[in-house]
C-alpha positions as CSV (number, residue, x, y, z in Angstrom):
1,X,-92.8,16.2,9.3
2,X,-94.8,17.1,12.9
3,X,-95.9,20.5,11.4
4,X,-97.6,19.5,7.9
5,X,-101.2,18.5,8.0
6,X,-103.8,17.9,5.8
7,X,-103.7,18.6,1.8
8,X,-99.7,19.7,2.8
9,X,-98.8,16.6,3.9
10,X,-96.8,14.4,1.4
11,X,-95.3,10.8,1.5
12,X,-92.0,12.5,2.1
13,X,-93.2,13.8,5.7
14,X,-95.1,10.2,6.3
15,X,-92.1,8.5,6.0
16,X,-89.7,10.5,7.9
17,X,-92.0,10.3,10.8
18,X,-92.4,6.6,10.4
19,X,-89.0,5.7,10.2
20,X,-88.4,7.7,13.5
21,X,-90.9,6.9,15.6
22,X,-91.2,3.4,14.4
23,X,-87.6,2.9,15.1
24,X,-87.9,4.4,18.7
25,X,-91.3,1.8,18.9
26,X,-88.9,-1.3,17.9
27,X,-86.3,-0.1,20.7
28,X,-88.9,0.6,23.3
29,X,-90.2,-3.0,22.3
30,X,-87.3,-4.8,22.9
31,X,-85.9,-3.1,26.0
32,X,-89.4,-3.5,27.1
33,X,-89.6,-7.6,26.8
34,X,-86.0,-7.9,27.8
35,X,-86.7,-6.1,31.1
36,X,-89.8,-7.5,31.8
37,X,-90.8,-9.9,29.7
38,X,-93.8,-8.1,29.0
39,X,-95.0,-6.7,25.9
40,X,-94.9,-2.4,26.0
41,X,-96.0,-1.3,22.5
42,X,-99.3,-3.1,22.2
43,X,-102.1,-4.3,24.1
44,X,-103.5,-7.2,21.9
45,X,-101.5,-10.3,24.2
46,X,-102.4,-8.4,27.7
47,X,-106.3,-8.0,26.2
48,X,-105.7,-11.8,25.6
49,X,-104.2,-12.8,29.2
50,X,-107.2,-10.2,30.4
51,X,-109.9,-12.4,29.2
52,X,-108.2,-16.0,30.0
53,X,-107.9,-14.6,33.5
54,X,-111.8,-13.4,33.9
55,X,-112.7,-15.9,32.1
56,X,-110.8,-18.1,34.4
57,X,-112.6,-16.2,37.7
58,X,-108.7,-15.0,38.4
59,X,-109.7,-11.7,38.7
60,X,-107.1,-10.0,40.7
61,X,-104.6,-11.9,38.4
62,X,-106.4,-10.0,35.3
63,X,-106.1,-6.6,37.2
64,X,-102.8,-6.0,36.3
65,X,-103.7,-6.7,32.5
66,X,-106.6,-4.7,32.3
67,X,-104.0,-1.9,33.8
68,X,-101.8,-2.5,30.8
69,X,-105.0,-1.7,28.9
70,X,-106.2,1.2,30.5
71,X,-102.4,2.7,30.1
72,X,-102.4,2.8,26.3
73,X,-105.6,3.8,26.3
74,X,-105.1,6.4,29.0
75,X,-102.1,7.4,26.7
76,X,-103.4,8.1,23.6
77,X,-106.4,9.8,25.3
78,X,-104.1,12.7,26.7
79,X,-102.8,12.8,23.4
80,X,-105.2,13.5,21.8
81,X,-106.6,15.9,24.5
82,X,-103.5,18.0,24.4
83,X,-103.5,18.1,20.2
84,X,-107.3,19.5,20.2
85,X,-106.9,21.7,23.5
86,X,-104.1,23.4,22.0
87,X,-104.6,23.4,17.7
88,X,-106.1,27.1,17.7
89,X,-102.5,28.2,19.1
90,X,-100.9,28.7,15.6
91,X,-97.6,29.7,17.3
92,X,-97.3,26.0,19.0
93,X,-96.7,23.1,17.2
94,X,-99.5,20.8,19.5
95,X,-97.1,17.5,18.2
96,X,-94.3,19.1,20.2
97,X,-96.3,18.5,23.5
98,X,-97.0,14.8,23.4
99,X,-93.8,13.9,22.1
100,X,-91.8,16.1,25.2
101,X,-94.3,14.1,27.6
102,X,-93.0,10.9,26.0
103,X,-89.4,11.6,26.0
104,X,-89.6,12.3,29.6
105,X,-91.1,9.4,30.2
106,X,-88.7,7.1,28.6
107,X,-85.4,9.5,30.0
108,X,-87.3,9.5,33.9
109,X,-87.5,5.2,33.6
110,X,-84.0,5.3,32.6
111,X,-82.7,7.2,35.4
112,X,-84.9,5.9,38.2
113,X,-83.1,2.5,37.0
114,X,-79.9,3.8,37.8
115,X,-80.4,5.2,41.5
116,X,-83.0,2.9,42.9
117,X,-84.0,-0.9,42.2
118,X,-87.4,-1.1,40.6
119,X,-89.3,-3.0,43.1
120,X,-93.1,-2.9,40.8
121,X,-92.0,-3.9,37.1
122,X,-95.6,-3.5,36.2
123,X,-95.2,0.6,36.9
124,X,-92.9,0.5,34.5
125,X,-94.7,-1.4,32.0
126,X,-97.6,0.3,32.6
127,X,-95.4,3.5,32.0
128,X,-94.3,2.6,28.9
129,X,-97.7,1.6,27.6
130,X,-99.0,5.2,28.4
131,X,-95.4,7.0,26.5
132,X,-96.6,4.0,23.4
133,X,-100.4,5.3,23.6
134,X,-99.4,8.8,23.5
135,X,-97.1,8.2,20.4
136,X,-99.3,6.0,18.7
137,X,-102.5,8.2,19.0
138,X,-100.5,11.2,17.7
139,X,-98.9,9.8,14.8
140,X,-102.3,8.6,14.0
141,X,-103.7,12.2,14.0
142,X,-100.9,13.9,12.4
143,X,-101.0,11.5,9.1
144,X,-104.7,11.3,9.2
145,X,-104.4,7.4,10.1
146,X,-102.0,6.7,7.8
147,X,-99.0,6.1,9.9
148,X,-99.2,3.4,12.8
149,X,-95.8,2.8,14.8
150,X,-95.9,0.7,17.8
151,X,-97.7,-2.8,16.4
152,X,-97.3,-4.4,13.6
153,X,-100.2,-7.1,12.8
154,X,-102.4,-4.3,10.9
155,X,-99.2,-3.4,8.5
156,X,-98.6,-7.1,8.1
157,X,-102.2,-6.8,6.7
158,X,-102.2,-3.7,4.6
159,X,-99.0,-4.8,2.8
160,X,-99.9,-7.9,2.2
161,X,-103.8,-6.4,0.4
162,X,-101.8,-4.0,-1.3
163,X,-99.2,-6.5,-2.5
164,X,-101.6,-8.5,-4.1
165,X,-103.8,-5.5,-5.8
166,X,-100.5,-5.0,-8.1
167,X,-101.0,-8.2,-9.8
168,X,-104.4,-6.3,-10.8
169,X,-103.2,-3.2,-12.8
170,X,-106.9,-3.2,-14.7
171,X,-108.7,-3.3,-10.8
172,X,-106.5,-0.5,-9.4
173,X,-105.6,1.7,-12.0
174,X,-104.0,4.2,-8.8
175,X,-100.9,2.5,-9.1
176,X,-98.8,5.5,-7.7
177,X,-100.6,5.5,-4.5
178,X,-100.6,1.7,-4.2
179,X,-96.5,2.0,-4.6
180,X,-96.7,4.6,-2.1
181,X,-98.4,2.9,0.6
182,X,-96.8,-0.2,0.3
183,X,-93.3,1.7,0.5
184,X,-94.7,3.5,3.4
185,X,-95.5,-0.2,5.3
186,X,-91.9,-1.3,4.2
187,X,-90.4,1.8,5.6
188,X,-92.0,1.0,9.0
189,X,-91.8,-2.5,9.4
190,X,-87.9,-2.1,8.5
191,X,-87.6,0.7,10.9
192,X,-89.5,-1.5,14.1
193,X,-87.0,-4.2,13.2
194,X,-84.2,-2.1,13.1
195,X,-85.0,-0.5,16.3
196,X,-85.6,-3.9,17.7
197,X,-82.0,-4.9,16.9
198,X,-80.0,-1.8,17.8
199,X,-82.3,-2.0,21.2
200,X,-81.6,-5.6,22.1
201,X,-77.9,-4.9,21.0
202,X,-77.7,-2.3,23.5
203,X,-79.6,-3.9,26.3
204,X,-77.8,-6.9,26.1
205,X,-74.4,-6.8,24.4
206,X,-73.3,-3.5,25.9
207,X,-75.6,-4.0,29.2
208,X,-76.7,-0.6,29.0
209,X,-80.1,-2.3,30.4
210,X,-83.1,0.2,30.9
211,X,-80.9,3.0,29.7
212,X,-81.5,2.1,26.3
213,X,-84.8,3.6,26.4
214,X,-81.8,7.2,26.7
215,X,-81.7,6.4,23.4
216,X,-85.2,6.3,22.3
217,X,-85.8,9.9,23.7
218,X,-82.6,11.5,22.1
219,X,-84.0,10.1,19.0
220,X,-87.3,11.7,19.5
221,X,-85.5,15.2,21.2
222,X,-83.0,14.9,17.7
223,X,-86.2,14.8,15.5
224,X,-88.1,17.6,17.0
225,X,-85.2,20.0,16.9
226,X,-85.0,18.8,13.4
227,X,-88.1,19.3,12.5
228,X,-88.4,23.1,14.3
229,X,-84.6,24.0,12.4
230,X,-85.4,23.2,8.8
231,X,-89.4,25.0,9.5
232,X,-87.6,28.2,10.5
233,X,-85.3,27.8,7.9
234,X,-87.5,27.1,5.0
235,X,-89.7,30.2,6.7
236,X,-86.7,32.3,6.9
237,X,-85.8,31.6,3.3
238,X,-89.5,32.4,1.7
239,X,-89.0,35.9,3.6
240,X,-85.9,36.7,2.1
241,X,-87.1,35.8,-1.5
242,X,-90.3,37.9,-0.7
243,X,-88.2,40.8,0.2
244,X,-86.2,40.1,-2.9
245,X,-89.0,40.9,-5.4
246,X,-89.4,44.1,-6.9
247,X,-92.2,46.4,-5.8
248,X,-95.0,46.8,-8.2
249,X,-94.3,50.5,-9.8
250,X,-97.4,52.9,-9.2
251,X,-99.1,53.9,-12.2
């Protein structure tokens, strides 16, 4: 699912990759808002408070939104930079490096939690913001924009267009791909709010606090080891079924 690319790529890969990274989104979200009351998976209500601040001549107020900003964008800028640095290395899987970076993140929050008091929540936010920029822009690139995990109001969208295409069978005669897409916006919107709840269930009802985000970066860490185990096993396998084949005899 972080290897195939292009004309390989199927709806099976798209929505393994949703479901995981969408999940780890929702948890990220929650823990997120619980901690800080901030949002840390989107920028559209900071871009908001950014605007009512200027435009309210608050502008040191608005500096701390317009760092929220600059983190997801700054986010899914390395991402992006590391994926097209490093795509000519066939023996690298380029996904692997932005999703490590983002793990780290999310483990390095929780332990700082648990040896020091966090004195600047917006660090953290802005922190968060950068690991939900990096995921978001390589998702994006890996499913050739087909796959968006940390916000929700364009899905809300695209599932509701493609909802309403089906009671047109004559309009959109593609009704395989229209099934599929919708599916895929289920899948991740289902996902979010599942990570949402088992996130809030472990901030809250077993006060595990900002170690929840531990949980997050196991999920990514299962995933890629996942994903790098059943690659060298189908690999392995196409090998041995080569070697099986008998030699053409030479005439």
């Amino acid at each position: 699912m972080f290897r195939h690319q292009g004309k390989s790529r199927t709806l099976l890969h798209n929505l393994r990759i949703a479901s995981i990274l969408s999940f780890v989104a929702g948890t990220v979200n929650v823990t997120g808002f619980l901690a800080f009351q901030s949002l840390t998976t989107n920028v559209t209500g900071h871009f908001a408070l950014f605007i009512y601040d200027v435009a309210s001549f608050n502008f040191w107020k608005g500096t701390v939104y317009f760092l929220y900003l600059f983190s997801f964008l700054f986010g899914s800028f390395t991402s992006s930079f590391l994926i097209e640095k490093f795509k000519e290395n066939k023996k690298l899987n380029v996904f692997i490096l932005p999703t490590l970076i983002e793990s780290c993140i999310l483990l390095s929050i929780a332990g700082y939690s648990n040896i020091s008091k966090i004195e600047s929540a917006a660090a953290i936010v802005c922190l968060l913001l950068f690991a939900m920029g990096l995921q978001n822009s390589f998702v994006t690139k890996i499913s050739n924009a087909v796959v968006r995990t940390t916000h929700l109001t364009g899905l809300f969208t695209d599932l509701g267009i493609d909802l309403s295409q089906l009671f047109f069978p004559k309009m959109h005669r593609n009704r395989t791909k229209l099934k599929s897409n919708i599916k895929l916006r289920i899948y991740i919107i289902s996902f979010f709010f599942a990570g949402g709840m088992v996130g809030g269930f472990f901030y809250s009802e077993l006060n595990l606090k900002l170690n929840t985000l531990i949980l997050s970066a196991l999920v990514l860490i299962a995933s890629l080891f996942y994903d790098d185990l059943r690659y060298n096993l189908i690999k392995t396998k196409r090998k041995y079924n080569q070697k099986k084949l008998p030699k053409n005899p030479i005439p």
